[in-house]
C-alpha positions as CSV (number, residue, x, y, z in Angstrom):
1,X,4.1,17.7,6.5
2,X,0.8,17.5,8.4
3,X,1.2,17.4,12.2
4,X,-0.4,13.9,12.1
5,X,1.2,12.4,9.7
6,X,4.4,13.2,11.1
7,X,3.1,11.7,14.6
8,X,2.7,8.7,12.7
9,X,6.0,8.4,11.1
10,X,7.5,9.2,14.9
11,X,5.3,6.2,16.2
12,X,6.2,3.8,13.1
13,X,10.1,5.0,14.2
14,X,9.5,3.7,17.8
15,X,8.6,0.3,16.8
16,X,12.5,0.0,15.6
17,X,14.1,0.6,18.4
18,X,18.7,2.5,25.2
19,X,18.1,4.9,30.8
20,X,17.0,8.0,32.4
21,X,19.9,8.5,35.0
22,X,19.5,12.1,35.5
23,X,19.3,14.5,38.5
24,X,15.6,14.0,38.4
25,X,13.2,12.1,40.9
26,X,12.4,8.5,39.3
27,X,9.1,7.6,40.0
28,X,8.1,5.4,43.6
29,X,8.1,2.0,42.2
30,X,6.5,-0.5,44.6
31,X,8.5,-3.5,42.4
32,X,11.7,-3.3,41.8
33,X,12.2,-2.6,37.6
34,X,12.8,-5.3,35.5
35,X,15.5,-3.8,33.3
36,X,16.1,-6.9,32.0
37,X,12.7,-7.5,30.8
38,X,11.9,-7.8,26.9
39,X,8.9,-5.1,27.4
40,X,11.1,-3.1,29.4
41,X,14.0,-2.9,26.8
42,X,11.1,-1.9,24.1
43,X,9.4,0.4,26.0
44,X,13.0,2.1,25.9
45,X,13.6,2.1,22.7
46,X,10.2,3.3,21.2
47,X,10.2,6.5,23.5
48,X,14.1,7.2,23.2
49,X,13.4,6.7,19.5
50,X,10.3,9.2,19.6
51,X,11.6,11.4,21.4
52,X,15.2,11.5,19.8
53,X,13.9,12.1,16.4
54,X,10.8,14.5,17.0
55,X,14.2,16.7,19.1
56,X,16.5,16.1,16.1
57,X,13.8,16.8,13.1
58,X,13.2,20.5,15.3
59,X,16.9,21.6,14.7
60,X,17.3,21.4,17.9
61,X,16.2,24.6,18.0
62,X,15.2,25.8,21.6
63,X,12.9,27.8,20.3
64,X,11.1,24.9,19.6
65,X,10.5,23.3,22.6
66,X,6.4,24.1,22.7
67,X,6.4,22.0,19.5
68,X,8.5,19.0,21.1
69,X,6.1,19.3,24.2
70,X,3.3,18.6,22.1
71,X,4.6,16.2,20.3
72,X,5.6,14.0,22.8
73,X,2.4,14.7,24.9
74,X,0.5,13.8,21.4
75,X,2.6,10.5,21.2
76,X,2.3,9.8,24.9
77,X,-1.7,10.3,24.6
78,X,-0.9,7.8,21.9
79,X,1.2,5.3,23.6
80,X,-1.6,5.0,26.5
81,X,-3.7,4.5,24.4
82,X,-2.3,1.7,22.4
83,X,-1.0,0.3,25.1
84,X,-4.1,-1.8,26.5
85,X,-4.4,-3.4,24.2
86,X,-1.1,-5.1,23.1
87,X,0.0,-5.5,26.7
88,X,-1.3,-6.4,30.4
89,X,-0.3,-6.8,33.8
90,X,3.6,-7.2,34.5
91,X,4.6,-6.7,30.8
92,X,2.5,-3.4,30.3
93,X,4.0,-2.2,33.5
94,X,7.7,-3.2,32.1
95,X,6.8,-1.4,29.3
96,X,5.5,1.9,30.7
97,X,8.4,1.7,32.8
98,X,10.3,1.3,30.4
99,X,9.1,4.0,28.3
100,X,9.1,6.7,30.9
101,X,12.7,5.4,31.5
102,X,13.9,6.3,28.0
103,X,11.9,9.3,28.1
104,X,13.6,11.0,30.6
105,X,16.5,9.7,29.1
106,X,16.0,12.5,25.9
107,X,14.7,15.0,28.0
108,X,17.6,15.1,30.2
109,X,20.2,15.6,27.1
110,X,17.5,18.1,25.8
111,X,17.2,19.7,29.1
112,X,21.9,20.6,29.0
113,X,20.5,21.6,25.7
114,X,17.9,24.2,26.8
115,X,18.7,25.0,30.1
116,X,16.2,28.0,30.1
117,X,13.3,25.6,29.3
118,X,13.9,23.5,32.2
119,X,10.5,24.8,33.8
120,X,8.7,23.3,30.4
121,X,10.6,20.2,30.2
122,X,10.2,19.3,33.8
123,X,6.2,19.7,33.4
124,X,6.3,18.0,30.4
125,X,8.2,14.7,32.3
126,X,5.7,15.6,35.0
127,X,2.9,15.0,32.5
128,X,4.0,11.9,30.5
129,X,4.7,10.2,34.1
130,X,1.3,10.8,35.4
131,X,0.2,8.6,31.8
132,X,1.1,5.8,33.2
């Protein structure tokens, strides 16, 4: 399966449809998060749903971690991207919050996976939160 075409089955996945709580910094958030908020809750979804499957279609394998990074930074790239133009204002910001949100979610469970590929994981958090 081409590397594109299984980006786009991972996107078309996220549109489907669950919070990063781990030992890792959350972002400074000027408002407080509206959890509650429709956006919010789909943000969540799509990248727990991205993220979950792109891990679970690579084995998990640790080994495989340089091919979840860029997957998720492709889909991220993607994301932004798409982004502006379905939502604005307080609802794209739900959203990417959101998103990040059930991000870090995955990367944490990945990260008690892989404990050796913290460094990479971390950078590859650090990445997708500097998207937004």
């Amino acid at each position: 399966m081409s590397k594109q075409l299984f980006i786009l089955i991972l996107m078309l996945g996220s549109l489907t449809a669950c919070s990063g709580n781990g030992s890792h910094p959350e972002p400074d958030r000027s408002e407080p998060m509206n959890t509650g908020s429709s956006f919010y809750k789909i943000g969540n979804n799509a990248a727990k749903s991205t993220a979950k499957s792109a891990w679970d279609s690579l084995g998990p394998n640790c080994q495989q971690i340089p091919s979840f990074v860029q997957i998720i930074e492709d889909s991220m790239d993607d994301v932004v991207a798409d982004l502006g133009t379905r939502y604005k204002g307080q609802s794209a910001q739900d959203f990417g919050e959101g998103y990040l949100d059930g991000l870090s979610s995955v990367l944490n469970d990945v990260r008690t996976q892989c404990p050796k590929m913290i460094t990479q994981i971390d950078q590859l958090e650090q990445f997708c939160r500097s998207k937004f």
